[in-house]
N, C-alpha and C positions, 0 to 999 in steps of 0.2 A: 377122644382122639380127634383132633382138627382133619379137616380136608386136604391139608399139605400133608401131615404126617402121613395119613392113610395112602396118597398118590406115591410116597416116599418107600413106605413101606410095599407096597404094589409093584412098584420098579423096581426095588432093589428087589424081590420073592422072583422078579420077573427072568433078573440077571443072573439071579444065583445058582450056582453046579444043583444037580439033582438030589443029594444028600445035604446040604445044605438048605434046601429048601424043604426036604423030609425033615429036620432037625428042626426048623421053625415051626413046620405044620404041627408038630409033637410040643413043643413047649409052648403055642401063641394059644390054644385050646377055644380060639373065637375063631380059627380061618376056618370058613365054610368055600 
């Protein structure tokens, strides 16, 4: 994963409703 994708992906985890961000946490299985 490039350094844009990751900053991308960070902002958008950043923006996202609470449940929405538990649904990625459960399916990305590398967010620490």
């Amino acid at each position: 994963m490039s350094y844009e994708e990751l900053q991308a992906k960070l902002f958008g985890d950043m923006a996202a409703p609470q449940e929405k961000r538990k649904k990625w946490t459960e399916e990305d299985g590398e967010h620490d």
